[in-house]
OpenMM code with the backbone's topology and positions (N, CA, C; nanometers):
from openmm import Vec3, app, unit

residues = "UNK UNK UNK UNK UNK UNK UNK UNK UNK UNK UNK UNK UNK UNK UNK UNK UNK UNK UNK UNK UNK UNK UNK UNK UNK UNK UNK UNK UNK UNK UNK UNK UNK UNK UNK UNK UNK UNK UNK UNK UNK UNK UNK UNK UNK UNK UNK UNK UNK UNK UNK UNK UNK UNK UNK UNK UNK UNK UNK UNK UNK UNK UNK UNK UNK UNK UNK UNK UNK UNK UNK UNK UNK UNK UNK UNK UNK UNK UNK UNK UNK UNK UNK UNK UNK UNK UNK UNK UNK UNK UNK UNK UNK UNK UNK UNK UNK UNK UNK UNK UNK UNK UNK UNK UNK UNK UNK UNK UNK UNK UNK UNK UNK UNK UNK UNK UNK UNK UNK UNK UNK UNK UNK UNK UNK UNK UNK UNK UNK UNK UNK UNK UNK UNK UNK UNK UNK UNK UNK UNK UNK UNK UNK UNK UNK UNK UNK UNK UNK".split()
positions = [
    Vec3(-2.0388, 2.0517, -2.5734),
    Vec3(-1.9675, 2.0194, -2.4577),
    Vec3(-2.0210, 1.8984, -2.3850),
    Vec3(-2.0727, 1.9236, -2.2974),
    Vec3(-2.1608, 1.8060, -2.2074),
    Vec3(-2.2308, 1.7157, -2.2720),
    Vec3(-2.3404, 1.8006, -2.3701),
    Vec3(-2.4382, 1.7491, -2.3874),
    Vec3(-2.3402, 1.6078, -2.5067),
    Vec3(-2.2623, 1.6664, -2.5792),
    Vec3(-2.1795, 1.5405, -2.6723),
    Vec3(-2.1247, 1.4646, -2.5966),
    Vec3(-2.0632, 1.4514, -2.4810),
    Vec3(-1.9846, 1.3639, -2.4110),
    Vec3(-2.0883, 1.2892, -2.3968),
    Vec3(-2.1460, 1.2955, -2.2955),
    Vec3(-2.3304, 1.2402, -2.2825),
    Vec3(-2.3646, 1.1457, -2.4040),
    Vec3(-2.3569, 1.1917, -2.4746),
    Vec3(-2.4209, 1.1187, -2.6343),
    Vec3(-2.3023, 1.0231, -2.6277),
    Vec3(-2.2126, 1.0731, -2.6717),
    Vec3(-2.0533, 0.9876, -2.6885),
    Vec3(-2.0396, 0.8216, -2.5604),
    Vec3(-2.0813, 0.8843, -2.4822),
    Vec3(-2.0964, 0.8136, -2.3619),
    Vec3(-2.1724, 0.6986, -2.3846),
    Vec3(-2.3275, 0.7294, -2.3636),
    Vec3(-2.4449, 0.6478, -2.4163),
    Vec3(-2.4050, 0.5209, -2.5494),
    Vec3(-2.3188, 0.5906, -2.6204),
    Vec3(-2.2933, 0.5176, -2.7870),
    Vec3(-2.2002, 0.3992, -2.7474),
    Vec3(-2.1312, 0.4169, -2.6271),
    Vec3(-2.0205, 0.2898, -2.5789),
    Vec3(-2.0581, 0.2375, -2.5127),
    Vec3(-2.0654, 0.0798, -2.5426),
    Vec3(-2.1644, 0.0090, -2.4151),
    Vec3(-2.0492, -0.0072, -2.3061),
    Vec3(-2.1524, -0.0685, -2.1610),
    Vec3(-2.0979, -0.0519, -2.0532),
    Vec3(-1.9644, -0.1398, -2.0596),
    Vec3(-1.9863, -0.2217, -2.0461),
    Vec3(-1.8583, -0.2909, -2.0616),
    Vec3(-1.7207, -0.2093, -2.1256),
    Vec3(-1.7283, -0.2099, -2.2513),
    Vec3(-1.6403, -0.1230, -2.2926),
    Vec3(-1.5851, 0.0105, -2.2304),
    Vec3(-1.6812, 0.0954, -2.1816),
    Vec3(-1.6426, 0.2045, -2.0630),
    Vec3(-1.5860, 0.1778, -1.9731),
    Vec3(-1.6534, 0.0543, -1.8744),
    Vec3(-1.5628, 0.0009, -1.7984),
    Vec3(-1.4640, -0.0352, -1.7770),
    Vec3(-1.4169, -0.0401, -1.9371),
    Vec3(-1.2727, -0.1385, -1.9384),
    Vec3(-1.1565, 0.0126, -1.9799),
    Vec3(-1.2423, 0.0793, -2.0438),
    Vec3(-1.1830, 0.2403, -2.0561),
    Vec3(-1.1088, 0.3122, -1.9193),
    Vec3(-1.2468, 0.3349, -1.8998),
    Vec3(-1.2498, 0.3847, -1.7300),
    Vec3(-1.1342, 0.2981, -1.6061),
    Vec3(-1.1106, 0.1445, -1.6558),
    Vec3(-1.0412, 0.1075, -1.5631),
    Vec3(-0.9133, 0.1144, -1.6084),
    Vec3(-0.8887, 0.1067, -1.7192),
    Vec3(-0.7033, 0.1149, -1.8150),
    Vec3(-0.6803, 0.2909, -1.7324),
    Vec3(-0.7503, 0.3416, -1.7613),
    Vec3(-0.6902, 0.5291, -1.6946),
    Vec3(-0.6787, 0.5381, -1.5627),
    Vec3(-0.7984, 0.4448, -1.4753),
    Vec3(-0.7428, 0.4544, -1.2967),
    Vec3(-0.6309, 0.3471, -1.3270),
    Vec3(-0.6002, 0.2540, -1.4005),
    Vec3(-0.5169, 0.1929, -1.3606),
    Vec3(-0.3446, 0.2464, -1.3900),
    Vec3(-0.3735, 0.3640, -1.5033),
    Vec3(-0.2464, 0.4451, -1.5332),
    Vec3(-0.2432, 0.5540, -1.4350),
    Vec3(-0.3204, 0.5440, -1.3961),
    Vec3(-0.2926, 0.6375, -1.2871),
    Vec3(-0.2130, 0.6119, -1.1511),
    Vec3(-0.2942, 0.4635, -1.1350),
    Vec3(-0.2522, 0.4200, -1.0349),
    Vec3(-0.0902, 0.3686, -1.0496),
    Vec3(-0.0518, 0.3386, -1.1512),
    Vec3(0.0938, 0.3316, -1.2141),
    Vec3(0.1668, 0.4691, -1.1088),
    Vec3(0.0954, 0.5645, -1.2254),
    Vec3(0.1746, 0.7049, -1.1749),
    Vec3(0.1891, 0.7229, -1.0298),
    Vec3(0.0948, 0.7165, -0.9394),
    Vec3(0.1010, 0.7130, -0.8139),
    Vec3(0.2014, 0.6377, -0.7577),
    Vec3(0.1874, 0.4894, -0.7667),
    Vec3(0.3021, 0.4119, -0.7042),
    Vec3(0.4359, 0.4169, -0.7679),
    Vec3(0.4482, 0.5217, -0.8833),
    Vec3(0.6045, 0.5177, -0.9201),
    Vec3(0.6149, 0.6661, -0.8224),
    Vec3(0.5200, 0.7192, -0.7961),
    Vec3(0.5579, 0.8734, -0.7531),
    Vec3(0.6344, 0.8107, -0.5804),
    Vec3(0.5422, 0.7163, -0.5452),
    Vec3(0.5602, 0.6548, -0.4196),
    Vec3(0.7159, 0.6192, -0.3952),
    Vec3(0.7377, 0.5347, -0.4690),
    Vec3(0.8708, 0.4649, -0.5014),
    Vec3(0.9855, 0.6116, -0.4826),
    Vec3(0.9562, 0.7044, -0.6130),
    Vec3(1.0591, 0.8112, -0.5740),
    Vec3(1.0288, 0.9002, -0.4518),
    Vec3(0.9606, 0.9049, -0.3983),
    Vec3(0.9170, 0.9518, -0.2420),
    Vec3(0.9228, 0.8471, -0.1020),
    Vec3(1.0057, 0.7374, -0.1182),
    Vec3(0.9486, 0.6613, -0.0318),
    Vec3(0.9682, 0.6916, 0.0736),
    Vec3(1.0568, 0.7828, 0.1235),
    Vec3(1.1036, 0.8601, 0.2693),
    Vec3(1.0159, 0.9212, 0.3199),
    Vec3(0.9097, 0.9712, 0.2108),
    Vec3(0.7929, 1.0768, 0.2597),
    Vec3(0.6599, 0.9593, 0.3569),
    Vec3(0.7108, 1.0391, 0.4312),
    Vec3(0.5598, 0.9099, 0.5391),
    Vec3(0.4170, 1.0038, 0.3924),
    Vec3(0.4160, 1.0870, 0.4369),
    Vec3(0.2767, 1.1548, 0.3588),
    Vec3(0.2811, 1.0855, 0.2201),
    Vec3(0.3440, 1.0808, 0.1243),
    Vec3(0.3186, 1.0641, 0.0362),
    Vec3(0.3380, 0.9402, 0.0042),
    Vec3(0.3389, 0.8001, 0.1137),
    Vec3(0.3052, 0.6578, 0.1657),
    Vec3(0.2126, 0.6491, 0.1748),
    Vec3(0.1500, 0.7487, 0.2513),
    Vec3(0.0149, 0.6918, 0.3319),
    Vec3(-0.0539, 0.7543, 0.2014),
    Vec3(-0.0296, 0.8590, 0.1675),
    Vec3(-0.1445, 0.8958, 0.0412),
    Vec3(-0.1672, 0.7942, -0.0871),
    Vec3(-0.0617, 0.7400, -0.1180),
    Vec3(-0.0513, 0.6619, -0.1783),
    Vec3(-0.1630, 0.5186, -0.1844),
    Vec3(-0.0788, 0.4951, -0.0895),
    Vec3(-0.2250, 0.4112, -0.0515),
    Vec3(-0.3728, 0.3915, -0.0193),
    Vec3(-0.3597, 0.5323, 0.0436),
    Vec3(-0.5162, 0.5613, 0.0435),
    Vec3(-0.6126, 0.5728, -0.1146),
    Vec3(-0.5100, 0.6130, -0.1890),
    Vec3(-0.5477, 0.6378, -0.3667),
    Vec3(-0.5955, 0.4696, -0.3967),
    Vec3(-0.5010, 0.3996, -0.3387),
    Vec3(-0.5029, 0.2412, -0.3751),
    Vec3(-0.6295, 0.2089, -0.3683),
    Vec3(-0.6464, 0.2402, -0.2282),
    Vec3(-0.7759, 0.1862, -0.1595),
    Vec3(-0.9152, 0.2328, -0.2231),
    Vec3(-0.9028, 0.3559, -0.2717),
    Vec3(-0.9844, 0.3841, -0.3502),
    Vec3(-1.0552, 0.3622, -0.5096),
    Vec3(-0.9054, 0.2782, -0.5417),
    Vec3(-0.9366, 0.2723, -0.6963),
    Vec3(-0.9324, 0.1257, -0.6296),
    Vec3(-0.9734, 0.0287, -0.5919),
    Vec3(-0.9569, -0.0662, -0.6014),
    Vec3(-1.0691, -0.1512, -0.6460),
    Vec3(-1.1882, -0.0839, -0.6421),
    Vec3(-1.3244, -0.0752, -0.7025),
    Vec3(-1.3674, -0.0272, -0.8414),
    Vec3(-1.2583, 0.0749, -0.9149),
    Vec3(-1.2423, 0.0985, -1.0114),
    Vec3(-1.1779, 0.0543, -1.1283),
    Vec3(-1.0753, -0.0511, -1.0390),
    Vec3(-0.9642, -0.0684, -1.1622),
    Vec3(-1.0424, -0.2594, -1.1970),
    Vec3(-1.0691, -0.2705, -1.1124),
    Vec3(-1.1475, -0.3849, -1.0974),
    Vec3(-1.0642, -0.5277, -1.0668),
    Vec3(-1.0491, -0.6291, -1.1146),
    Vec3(-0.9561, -0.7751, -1.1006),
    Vec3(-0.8603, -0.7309, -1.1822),
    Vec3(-0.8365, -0.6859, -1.2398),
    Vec3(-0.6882, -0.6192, -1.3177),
    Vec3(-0.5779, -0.6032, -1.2137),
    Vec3(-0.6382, -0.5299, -1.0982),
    Vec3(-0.5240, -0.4831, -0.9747),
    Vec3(-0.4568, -0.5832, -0.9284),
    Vec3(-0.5447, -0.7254, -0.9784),
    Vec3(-0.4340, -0.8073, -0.9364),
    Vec3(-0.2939, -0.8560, -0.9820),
    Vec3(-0.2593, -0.8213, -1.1092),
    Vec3(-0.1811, -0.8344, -1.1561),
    Vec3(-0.0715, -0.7255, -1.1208),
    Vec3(-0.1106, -0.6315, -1.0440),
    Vec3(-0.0081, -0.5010, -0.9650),
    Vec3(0.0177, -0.5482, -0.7870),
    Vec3(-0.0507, -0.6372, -0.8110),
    Vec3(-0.0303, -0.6609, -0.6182),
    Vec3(0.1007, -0.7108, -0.6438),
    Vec3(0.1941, -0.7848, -0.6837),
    Vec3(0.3146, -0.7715, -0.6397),
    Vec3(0.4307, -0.6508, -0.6280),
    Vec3(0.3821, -0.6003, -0.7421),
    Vec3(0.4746, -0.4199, -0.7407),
    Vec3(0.4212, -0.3654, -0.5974),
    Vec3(0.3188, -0.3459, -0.5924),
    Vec3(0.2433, -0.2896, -0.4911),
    Vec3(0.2909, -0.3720, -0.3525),
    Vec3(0.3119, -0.4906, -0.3200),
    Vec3(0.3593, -0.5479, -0.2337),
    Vec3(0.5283, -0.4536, -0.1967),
    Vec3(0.5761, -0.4859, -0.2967),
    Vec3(0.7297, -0.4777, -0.3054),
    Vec3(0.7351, -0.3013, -0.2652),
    Vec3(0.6589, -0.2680, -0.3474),
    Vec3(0.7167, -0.1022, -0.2931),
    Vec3(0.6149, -0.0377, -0.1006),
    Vec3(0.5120, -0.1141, -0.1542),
    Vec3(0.5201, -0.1370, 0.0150),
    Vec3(0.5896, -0.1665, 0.1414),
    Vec3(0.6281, -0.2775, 0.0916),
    Vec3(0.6972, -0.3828, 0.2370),
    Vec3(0.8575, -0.3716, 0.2111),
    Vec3(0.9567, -0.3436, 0.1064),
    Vec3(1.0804, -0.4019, 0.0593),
    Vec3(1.1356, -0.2649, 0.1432),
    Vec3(1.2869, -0.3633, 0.1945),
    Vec3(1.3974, -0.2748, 0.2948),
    Vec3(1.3892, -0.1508, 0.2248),
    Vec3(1.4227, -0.1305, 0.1110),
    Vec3(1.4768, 0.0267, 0.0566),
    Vec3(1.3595, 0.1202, 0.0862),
    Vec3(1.2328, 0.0766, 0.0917),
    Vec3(1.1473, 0.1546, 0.0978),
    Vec3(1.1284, 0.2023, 0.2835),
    Vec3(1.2416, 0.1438, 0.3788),
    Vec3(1.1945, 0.1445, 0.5062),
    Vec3(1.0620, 0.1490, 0.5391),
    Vec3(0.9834, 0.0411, 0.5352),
    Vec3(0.8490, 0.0110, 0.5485),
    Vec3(0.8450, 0.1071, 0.7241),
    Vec3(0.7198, 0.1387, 0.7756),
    Vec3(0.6493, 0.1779, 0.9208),
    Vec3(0.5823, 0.0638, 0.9693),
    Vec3(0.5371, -0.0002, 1.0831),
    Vec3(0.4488, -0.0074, 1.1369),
    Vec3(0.2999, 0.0114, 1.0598),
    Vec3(0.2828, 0.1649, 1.0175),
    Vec3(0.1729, 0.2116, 0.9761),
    Vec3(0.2086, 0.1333, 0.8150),
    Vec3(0.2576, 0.1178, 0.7799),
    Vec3(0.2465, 0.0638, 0.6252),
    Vec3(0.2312, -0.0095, 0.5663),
    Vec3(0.3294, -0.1219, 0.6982),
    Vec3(0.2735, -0.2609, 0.6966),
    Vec3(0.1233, -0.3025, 0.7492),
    Vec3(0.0983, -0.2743, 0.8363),
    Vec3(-0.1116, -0.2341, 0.8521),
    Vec3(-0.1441, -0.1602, 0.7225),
    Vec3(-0.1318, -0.1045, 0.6817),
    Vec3(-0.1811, -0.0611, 0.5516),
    Vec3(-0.2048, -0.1532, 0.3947),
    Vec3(-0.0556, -0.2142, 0.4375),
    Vec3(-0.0754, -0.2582, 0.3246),
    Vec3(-0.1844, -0.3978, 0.3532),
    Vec3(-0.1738, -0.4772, 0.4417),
    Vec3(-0.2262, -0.5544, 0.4896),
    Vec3(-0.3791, -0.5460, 0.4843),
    Vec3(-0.4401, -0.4318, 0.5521),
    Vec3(-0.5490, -0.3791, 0.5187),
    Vec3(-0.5871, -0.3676, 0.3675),
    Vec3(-0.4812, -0.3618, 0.2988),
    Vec3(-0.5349, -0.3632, 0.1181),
    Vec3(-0.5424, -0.4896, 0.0405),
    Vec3(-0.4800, -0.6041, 0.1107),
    Vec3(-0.4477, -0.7228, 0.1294),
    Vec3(-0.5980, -0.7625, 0.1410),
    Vec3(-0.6541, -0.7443, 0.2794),
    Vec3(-0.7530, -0.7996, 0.3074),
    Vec3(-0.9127, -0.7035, 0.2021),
    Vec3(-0.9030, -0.5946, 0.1623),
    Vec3(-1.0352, -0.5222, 0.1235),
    Vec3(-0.9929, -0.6195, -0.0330),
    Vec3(-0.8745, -0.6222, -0.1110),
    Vec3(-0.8952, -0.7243, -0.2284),
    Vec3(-0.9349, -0.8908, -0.1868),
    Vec3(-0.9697, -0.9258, -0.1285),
    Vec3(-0.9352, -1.0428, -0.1155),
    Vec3(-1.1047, -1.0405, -0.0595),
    Vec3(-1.1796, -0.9788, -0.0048),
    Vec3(-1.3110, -0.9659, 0.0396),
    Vec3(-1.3440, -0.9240, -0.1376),
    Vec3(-1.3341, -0.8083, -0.1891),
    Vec3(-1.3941, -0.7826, -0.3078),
    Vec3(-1.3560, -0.8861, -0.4157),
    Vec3(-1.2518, -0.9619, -0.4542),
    Vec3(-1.2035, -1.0496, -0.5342),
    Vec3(-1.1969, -1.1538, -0.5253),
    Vec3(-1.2596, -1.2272, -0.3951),
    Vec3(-1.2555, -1.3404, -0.3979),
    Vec3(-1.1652, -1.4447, -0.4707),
    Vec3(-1.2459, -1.4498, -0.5935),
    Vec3(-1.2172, -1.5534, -0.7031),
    Vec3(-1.0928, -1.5229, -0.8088),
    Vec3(-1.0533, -1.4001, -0.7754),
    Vec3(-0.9807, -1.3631, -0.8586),
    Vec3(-0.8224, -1.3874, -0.7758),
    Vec3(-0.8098, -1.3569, -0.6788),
    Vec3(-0.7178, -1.3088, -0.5780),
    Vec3(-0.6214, -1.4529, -0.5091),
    Vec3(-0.6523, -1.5322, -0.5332),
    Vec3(-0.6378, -1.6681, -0.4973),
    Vec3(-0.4592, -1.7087, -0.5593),
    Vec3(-0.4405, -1.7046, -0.6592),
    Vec3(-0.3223, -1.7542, -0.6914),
    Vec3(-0.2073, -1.6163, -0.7278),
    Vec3(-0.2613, -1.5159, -0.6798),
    Vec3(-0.2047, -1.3885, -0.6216),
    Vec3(-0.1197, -1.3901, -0.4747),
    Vec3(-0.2381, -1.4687, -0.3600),
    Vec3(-0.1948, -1.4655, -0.2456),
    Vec3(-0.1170, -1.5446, -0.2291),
    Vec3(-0.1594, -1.6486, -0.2482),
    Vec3(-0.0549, -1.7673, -0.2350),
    Vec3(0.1097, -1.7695, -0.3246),
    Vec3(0.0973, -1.6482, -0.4144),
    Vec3(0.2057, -1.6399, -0.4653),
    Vec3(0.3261, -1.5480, -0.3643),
    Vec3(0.2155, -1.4493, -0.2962),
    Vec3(0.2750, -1.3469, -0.2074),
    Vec3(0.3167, -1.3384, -0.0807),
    Vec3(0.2179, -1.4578, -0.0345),
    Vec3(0.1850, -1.5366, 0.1244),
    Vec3(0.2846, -1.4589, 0.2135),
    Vec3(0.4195, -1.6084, 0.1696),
    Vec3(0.5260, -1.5846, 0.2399),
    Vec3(0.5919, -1.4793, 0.2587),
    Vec3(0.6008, -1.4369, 0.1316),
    Vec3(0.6904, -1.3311, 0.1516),
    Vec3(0.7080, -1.1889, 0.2539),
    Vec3(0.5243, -1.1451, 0.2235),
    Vec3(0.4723, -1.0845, 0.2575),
    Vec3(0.4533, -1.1509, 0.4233),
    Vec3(0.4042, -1.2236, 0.4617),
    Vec3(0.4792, -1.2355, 0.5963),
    Vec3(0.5857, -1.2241, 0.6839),
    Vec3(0.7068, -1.2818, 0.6180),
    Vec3(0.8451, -1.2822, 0.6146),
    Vec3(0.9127, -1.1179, 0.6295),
    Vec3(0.8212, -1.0640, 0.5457),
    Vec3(0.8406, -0.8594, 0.5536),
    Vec3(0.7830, -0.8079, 0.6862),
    Vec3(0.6458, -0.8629, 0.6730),
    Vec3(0.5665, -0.8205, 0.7849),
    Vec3(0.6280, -0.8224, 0.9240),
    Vec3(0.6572, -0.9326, 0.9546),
    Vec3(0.7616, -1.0006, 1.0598),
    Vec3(0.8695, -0.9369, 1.1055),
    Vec3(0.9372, -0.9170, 0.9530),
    Vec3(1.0931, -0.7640, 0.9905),
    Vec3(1.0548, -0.7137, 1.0188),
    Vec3(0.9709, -0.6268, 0.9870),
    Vec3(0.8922, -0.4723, 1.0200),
    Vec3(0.8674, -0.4534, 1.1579),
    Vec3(0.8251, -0.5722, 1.1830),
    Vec3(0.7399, -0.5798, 1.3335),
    Vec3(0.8812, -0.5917, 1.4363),
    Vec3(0.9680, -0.6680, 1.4325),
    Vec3(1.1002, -0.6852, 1.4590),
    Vec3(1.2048, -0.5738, 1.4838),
    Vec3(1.1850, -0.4652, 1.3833),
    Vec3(1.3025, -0.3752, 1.3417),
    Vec3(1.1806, -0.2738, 1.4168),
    Vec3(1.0759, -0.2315, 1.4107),
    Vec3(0.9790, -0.1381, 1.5135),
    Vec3(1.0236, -0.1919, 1.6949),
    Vec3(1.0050, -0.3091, 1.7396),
    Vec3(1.0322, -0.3436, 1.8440),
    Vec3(1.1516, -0.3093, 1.9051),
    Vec3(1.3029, -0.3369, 1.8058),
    Vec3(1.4340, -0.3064, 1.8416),
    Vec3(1.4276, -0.1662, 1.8834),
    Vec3(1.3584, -0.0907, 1.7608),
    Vec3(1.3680, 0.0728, 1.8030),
    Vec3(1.3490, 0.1024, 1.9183),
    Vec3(1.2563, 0.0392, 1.9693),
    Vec3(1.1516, 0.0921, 2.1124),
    Vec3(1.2002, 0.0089, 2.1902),
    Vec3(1.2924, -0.0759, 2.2188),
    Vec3(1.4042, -0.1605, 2.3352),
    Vec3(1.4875, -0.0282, 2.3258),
    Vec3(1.5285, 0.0027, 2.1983),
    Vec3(1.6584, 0.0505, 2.1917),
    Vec3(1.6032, 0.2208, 2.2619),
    Vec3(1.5227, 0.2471, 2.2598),
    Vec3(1.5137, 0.4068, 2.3015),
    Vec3(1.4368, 0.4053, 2.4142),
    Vec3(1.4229, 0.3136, 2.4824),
    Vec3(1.4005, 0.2602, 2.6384),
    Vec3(1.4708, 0.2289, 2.6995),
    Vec3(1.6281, 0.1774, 2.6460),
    Vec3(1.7408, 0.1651, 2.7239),
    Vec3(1.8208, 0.2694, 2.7068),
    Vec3(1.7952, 0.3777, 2.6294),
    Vec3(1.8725, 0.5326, 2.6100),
    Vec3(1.8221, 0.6210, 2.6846),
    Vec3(1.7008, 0.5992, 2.7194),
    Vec3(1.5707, 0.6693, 2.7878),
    Vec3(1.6203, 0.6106, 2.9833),
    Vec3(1.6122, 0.4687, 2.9898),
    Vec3(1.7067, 0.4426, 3.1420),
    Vec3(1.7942, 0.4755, 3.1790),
    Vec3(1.8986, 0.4705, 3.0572),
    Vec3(2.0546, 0.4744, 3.0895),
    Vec3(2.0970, 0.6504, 3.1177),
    Vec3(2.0100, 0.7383, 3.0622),
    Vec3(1.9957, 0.8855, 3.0817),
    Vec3(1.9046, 0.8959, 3.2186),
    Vec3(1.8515, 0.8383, 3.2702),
    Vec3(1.7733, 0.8182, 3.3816),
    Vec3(1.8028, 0.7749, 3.5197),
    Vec3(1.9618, 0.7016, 3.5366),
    Vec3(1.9661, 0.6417, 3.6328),
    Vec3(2.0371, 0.7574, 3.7786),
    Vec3(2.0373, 0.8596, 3.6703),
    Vec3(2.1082, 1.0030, 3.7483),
    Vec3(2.0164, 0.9848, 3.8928),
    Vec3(2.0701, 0.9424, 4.0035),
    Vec3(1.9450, 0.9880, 4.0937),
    Vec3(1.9418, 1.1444, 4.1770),
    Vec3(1.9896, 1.2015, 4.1114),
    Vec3(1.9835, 1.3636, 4.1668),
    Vec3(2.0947, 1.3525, 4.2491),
    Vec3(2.2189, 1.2998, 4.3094),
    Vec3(2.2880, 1.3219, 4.3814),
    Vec3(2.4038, 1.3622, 4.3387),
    Vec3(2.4509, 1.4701, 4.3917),
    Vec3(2.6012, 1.5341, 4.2821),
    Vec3(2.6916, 1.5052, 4.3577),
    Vec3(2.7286, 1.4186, 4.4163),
    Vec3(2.8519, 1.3596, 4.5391),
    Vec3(2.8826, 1.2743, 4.4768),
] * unit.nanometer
topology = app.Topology()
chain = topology.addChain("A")
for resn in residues:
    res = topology.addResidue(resn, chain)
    for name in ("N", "CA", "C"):
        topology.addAtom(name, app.Element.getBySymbol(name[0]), res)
């Protein structure tokens, strides 16, 4: 049991494990963001999602960069009705690759820049309308001043 994995283990140099170890978080991480995609209504299973991200993002290694645009898109894109919280989220995953990847991450961002602003921006836009809009539903139910004459 153990003790062969152990052996089995030892017999594959690191590198090679590494690259093992990162192809399976990275199918995983597949599975997750397609689970995301068919859940995207679920706030929980958004935010979990991402939190998984955040976690393998150390695991899967400079590979993830080649998923930051899926990962963008099912983040930020209309069908998915992005939050407030998601767009900070994703942003936040934005910035922890871009601290760990430096060198890698470069013609990623600049591929994503705009866009990913341009989303960010709606988001922030279409959150604001809400909260005009249920502040003037919130007055207009309000202006009753108690007088029944």
């Amino acid at each position: 049991g153990r003790a062969r994995r152990a052996a089995a283990a030892a017999a594959v140099p690191d590198d090679a494990m590494s690259d093992a170890y990162a192809e399976l978080f990275r199918a995983a991480l597949e599975a997750v963001m397609h689970a995301r995609s068919t859940a995207a209504h679920a706030e929980d299973v958004r935010v979990a999602a991402l939190s998984f991200l955040h976690c393998m993002v150390t695991c899967i290694g400079p590979s993830v960069m080649q998923l930051l645009g899926f990962i963008a898109e099912q983040s930020l894109s209309e069908d998915a009705e992005p939050t407030l919280r998601d767009a900070a989220e994703f942003l936040r995953l934005l910035n922890q690759l871009m601290a760990r990847y430096k060198e890698h991450i470069a013609d990623a961002v600049a591929e994503l820049l705009m866009p990913v602003v341009t989303r960010v921006f709606a988001v922030v836009a279409a959150a604001r309308t809400a909260i005009d809009e249920a502040e003037d539903a919130a007055d207009a139910g309000g202006d009753d001043d108690g007088d029944d004459e």
